[in-house]
C-alpha positions as CSV (number, residue, x, y, z in Angstrom):
1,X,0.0,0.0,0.0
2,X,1.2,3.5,-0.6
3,X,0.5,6.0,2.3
4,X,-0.8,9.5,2.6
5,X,1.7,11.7,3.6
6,X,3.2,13.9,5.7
7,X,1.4,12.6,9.4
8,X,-0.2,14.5,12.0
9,X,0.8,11.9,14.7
10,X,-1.7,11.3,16.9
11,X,-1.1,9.9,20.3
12,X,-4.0,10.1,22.3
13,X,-3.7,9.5,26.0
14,X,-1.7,6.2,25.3
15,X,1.4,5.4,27.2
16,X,3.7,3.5,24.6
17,X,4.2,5.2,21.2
18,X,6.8,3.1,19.5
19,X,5.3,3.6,15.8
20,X,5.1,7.9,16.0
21,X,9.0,7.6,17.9
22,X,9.9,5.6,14.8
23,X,8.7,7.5,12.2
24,X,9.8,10.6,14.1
25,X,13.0,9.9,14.1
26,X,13.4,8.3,10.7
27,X,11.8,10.2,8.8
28,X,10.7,13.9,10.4
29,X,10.4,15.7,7.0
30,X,7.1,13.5,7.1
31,X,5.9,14.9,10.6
32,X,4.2,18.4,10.6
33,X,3.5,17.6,14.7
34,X,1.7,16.1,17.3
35,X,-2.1,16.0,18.6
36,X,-2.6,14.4,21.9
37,X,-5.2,14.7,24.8
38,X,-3.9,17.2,28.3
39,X,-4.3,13.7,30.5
40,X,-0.6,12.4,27.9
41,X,2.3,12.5,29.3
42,X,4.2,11.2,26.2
43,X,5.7,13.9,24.3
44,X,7.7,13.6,20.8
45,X,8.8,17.0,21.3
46,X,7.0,18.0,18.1
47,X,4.7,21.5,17.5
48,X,1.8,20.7,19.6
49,X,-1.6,21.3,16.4
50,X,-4.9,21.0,16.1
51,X,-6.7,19.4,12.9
52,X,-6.9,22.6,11.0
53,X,-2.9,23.7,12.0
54,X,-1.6,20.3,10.8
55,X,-3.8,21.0,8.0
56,X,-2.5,24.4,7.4
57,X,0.8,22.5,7.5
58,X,1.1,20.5,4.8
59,X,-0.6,17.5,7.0
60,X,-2.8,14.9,4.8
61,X,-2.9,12.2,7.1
62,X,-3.3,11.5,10.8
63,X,-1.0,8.6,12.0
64,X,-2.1,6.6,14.7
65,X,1.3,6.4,16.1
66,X,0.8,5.2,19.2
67,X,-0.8,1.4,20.9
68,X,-3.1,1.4,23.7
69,X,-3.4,-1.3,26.0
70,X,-4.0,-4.3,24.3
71,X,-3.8,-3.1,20.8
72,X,-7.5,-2.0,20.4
73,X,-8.6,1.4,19.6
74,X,-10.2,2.7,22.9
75,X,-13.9,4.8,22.0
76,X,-12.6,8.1,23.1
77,X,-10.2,8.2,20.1
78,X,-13.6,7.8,17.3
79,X,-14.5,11.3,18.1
80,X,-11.8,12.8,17.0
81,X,-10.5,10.7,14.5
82,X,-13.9,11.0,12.5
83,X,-13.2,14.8,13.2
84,X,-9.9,14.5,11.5
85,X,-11.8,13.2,8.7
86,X,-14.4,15.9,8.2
87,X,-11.4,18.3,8.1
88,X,-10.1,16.2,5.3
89,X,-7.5,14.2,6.2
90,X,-7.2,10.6,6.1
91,X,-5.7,8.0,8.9
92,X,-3.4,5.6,8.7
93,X,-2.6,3.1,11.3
94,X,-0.8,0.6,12.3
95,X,-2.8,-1.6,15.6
96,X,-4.2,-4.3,15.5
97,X,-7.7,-3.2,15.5
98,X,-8.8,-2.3,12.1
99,X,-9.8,1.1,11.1
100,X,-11.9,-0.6,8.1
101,X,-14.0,-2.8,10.7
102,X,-15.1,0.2,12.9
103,X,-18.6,1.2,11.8
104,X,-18.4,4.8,12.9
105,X,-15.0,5.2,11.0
106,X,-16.4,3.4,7.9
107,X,-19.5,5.5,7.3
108,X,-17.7,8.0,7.9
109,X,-14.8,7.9,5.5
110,X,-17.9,6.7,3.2
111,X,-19.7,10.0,3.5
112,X,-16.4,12.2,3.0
113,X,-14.3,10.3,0.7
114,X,-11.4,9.6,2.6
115,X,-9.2,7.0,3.2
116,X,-8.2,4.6,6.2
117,X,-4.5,2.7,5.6
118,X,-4.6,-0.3,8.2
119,X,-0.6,-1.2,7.7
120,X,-0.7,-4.3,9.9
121,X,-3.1,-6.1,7.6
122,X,-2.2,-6.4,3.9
123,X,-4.3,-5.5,1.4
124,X,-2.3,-7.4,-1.7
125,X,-3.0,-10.9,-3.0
126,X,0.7,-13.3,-3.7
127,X,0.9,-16.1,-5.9
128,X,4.1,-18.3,-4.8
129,X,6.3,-17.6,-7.7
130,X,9.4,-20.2,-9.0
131,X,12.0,-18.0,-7.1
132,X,14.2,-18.0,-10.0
133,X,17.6,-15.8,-9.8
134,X,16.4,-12.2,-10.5
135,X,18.8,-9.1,-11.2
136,X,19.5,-6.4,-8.7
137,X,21.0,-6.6,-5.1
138,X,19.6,-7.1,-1.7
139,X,20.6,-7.4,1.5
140,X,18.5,-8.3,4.5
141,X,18.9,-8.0,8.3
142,X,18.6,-10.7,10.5
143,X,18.4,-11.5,14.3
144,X,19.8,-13.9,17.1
145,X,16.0,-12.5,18.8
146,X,13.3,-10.3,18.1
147,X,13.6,-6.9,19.1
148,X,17.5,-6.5,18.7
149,X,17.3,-3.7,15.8
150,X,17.0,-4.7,12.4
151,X,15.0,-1.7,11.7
152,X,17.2,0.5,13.0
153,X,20.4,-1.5,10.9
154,X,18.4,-1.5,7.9
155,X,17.1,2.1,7.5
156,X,20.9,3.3,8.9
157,X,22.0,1.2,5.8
158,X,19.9,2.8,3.8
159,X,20.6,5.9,4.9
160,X,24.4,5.7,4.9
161,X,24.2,3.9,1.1
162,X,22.6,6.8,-0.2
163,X,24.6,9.6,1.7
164,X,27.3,7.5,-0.7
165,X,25.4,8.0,-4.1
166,X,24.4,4.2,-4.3
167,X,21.0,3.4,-5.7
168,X,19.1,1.5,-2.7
169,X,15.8,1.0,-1.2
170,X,14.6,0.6,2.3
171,X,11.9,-2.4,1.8
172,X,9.2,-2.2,4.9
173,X,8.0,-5.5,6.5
174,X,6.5,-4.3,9.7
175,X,3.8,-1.5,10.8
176,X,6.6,1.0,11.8
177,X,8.9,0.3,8.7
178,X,5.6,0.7,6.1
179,X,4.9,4.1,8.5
180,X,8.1,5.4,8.2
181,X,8.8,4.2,4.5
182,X,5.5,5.0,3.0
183,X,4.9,1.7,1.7
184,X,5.9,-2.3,1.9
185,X,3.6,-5.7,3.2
186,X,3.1,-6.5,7.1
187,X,4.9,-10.1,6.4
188,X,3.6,-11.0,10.1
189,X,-0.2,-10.7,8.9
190,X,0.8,-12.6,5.7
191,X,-1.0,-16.2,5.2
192,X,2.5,-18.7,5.9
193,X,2.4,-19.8,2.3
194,X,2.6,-16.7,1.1
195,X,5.2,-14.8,3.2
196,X,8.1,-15.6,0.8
197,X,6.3,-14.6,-1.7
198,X,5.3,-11.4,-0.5
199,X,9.2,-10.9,0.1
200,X,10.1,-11.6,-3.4
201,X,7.2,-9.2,-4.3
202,X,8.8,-5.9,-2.4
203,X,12.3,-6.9,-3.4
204,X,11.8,-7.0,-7.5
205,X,14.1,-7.8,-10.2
206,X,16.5,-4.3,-10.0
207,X,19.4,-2.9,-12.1
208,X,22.8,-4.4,-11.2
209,X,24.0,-1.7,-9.2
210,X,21.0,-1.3,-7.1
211,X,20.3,-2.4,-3.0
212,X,17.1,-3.1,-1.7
213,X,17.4,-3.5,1.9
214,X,14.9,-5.6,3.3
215,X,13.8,-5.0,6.9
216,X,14.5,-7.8,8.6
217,X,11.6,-9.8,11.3
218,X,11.7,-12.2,13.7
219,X,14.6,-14.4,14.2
220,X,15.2,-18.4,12.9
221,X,15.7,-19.2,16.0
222,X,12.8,-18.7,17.8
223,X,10.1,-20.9,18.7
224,X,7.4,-18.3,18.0
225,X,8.8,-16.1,15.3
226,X,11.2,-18.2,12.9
227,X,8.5,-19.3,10.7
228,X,8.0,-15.2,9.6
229,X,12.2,-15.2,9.4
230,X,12.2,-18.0,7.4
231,X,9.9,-16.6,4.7
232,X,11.7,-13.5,4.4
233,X,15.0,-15.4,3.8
234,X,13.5,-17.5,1.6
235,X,11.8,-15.1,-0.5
236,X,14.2,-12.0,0.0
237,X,17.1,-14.3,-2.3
238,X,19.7,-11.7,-0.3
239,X,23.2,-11.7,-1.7
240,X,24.2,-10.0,1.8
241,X,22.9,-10.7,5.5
242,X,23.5,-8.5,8.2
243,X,23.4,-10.1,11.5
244,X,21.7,-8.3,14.5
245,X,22.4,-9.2,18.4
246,X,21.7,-7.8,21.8
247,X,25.0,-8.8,23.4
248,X,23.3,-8.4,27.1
249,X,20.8,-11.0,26.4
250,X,21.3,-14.7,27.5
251,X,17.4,-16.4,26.7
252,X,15.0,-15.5,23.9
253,X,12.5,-13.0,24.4
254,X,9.2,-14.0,25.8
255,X,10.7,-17.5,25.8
256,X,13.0,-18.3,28.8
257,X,13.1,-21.4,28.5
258,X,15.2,-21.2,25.7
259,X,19.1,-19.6,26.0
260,X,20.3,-17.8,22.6
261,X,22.6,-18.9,19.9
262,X,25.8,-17.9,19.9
263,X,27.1,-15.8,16.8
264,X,28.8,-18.6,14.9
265,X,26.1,-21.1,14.6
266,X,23.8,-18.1,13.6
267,X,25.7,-17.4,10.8
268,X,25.8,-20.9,9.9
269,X,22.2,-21.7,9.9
270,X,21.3,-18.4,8.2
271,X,23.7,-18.7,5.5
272,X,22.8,-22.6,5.0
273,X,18.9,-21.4,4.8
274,X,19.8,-18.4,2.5
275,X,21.4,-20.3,-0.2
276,X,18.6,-22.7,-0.8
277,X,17.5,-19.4,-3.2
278,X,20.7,-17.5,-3.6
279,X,23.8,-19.7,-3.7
280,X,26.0,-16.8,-3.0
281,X,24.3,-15.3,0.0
282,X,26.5,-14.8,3.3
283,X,26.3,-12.9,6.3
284,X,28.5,-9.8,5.2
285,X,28.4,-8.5,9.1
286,X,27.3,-7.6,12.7
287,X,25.2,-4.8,14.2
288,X,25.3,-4.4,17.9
289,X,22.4,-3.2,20.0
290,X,24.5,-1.8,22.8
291,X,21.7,0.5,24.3
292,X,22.0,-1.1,28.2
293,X,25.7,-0.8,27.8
294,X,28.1,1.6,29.3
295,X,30.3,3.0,26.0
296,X,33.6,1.6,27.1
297,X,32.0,-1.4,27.5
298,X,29.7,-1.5,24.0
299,X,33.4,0.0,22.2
300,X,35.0,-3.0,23.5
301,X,32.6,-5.7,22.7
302,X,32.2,-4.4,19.1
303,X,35.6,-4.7,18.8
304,X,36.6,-8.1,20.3
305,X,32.8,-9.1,18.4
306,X,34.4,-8.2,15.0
307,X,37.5,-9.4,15.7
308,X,36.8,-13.1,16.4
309,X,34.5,-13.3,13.5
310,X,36.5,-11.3,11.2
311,X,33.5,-9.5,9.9
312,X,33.0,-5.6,10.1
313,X,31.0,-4.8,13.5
314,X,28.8,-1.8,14.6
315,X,26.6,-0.4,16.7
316,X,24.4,2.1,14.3
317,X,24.2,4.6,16.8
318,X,27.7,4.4,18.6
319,X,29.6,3.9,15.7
320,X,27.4,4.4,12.3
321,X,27.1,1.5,9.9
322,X,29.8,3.1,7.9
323,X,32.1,-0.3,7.9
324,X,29.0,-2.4,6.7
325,X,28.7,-0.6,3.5
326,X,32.3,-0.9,2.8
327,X,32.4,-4.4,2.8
328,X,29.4,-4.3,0.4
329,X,31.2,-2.1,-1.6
330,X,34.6,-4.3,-1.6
């Protein structure tokens, strides 16, 4: 799907606002402000607008940016929302609670003629494909767990690639990514059969010299998660795999009974399950998510990390991703 844009991001009087913080700080040329109720203590440190200044603003949509409890979209939020509406904008969003299943919402982007992007559930059909080799580059980020920033790697990849001059594309699997990118498939809402294909689908045949880089979800390791991972290795056919790690963690997430992988037999097992499509695929490096580390600490363990597996190491926000798009480029 292809989003309205730039947001009004609307928070509400929710307490988490993971998707708004995302697209914030990725892309801000896309956020004329924030609307929330007096009660919110969350603040994206954005101009404060009402309907008609976000409007006045450049504003033609209002992102749901962030998740109540439980995911579903409490009743005070109709109100305004249909307000939003009537003023001309349309809403995009990316809970679990579908904008296009709420009656009030539905009549009344009916009666104005507006439109209501759910990005969690997609909207395209995929037919399974033969896989065969097609031209173009890609590289994909994977994990050791969920959670550990191949988001973060991915869009800094981007981002450094074309600081460079190189022809690339960030390729959105998740709510936030399609937010902050504008477009790309929720693989997670993606019937299994079909996740592959939808990966294959946002990572086309290319010219030579051009990187999509595919937004990694999941991990193939995890008992919950792996089958989503495995799809996007699958269908992705990456030439390059960027591994991503929490170096603090020592059991999955949400899954204690199970301790992670370490780094080596990650990059085995990812660079066995790549090749089934791509025979050349390899893990080209590391990113680090040192975040609960002290720096001397994170400085070190990138290096000694990098070191014993003789592949570039980072941590995009200590140390940029600038080595992982040299060893691309050599």
């Amino acid at each position: 799907m292809d989003i309205t844009t730039p947001y009004l991001l609307f928070i509400g009087d929710a307490i988490h606002a993971k998707t708004a913080q995302g697209v914030r700080d990725w892309r801000p040329e896309l956020c004329v402000g924030q609307m929330r109720f007096p009660t919110s203590k969350l603040d994206l440190k954005l101009p404060e607008m009402s309907f008609d200044d976000a409007l006045a603003a450049g504003a033609k949509a209002v992102l749901i940016g962030a998740a109540p409890a439980g995911g579903a979209l409490p009743e005070s939020w109709i109100a305004p929302l249909i307000e939003a509406m009537e003023k001309g904008l349309d809403l995009a969003s990316g809970l679990h609670t579908r904008l296009n299943e709420q009656a009030a919402l539905v009549a009344a982007a009916a009666r104005l003629g507006r439109t209501m992007f759910d990005v969690r559930h997609p909207t395209e059909t995929f037919s399974i494909g033969a896989y065969a080799f097609r031209p173009g580059k890609r590289l994909l980020t994977v994990g050791t767990d969920c959670a550990v920033g191949k988001m973060y790697t991915a869009l800094s990849i981007e981002k450094e690639m074309l600081e460079r001059g190189w022809s690339a594309d960030f390729r959105a699997t998740g709510q936030t990514g399609i937010l902050i990118a504008g477009r790309g498939v929720s693989v997670d809402a993606v019937v299994s059969d079909f996740v592959s294909a939808a990966a294959a689908a946002l990572s086309p045949e290319a010219a030579p010299d051009h990187w999509d880089v595919i937004e990694g979800q999941g991990a193939i390791f995890h008992p919950a998660y792996g089958g989503v991972t495995l799809g996007l290795v699958h269908g992705s056919q990456p030439d390059a795999m960027v591994l991503c790690h929490e170096p603090t963690r020592s059991v999955l997430t949400d899954f204690e009974l199970y301790g992670r992988r370490t780094l080596e037999d990650c990059i085995r097992v990812y660079t066995e399950m790549a090749r089934l499509t791509n025979p050349d695929a390899r893990v080209t490096g590391i990113s680090l998510n040192t975040s609960k580390m002290a720096e001397a600490d994170a400085l070190a363990v990138i290096a000694e990390t990098g070191q014993r597996l003789g592949l570039p190491c980072v941590d995009p926000f200590r140390t940029g991703v600038g080595p992982l798009v040299d060893a691309l480029a050599a």
